[in-house]
Residue, then its C-alpha position, 0 to 999 in steps of 0.5 A: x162608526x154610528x153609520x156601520x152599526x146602521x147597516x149592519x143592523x139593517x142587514x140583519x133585519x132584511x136577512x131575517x125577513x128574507x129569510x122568514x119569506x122563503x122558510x121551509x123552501x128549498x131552491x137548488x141554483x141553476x148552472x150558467x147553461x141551465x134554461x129555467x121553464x115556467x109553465x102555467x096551465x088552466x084547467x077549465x071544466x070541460x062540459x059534454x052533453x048530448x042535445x036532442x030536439x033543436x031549438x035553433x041549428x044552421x048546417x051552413x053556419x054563420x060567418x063573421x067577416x067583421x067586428x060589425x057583424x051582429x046577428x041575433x036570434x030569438x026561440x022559445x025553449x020548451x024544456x027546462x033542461x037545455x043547452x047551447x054548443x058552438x064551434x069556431x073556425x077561425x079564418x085568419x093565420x091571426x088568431x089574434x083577429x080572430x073571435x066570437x061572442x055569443x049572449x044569451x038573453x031571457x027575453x021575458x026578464x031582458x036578462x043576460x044570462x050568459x055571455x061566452x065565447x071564443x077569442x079576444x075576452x074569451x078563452x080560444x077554446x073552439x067547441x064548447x058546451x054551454x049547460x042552460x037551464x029554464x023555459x021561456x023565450x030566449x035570444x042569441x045575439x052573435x058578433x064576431x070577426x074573421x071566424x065561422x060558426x056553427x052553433x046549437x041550441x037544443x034541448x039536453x038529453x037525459 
């Protein structure tokens, strides 16, 4: 008798608990021969500008055959408004082997000041548009692997 009154006590509180979780939601169920879809999105901020005068601009892009690859980059920014734009092309069906990384460092300061790209820890986004703001010395420093690229560093227009 003690243990039934146990268990009916302990129903009672998980009820209300559960209860309590799902209060002021309604859910209707599903049938047997209704597929249930969840679909997720993220919204990221889709960044557009114009460049003007180039800083750095390769027409013939560059390839990353490896994750060896590095290739490294170095201007000097004469306009406080600036920005960098990429687009990748992968070169594998797989686009899980498929990634670029650009790092943008101020050179007086040896800062990182952005670290983007496309693939592996990055978004596969593959044109993008990378708001940049100061004067002075920077460096791009590229990696990649089964990708082209072709990337711009140039001042913004107005």
């Amino acid at each position: 008798m003690k243990y039934q009154v146990l268990v009916a006590c302990i129903l009672v509180i998980a009820g209300v608990a559960i209860a309590g979780c799902t209060q002021g939601t309604t859910t209707t169920p599903a049938s047997a021969d209704t597929q249930v879809v969840t679909e997720t999105s993220t919204i990221a901020p889709h960044v557009s500008f114009s460049l003007g005068a180039h800083y750095l601009q390769d027409p013939q892009g560059y390839t990353f055959q490896t994750e060896k690859d590095i290739l490294v980059k170095e201007f000097r920014v004469d306009d406080p408004s600036w920005g960098v734009y990429f687009k990748v092309q992968p070169l594998s069906d797989d686009v899980q082997k498929c990634w670029f990384s650009i790092d943008v460092t101020d050179v007086n300061t040896q800062k990182l000041v952005i670290h983007d790209g496309y693939g592996k820890d990055q978004p596969y986004e593959k044109e993008q548009w990378i708001a940049m703001h100061g004067e002075g010395p920077y460096k791009l420093t590229m990696t990649g692997n089964c990708a082209k690229v072709w990337v711009t560093a140039a001042k913004r227009n107005p």
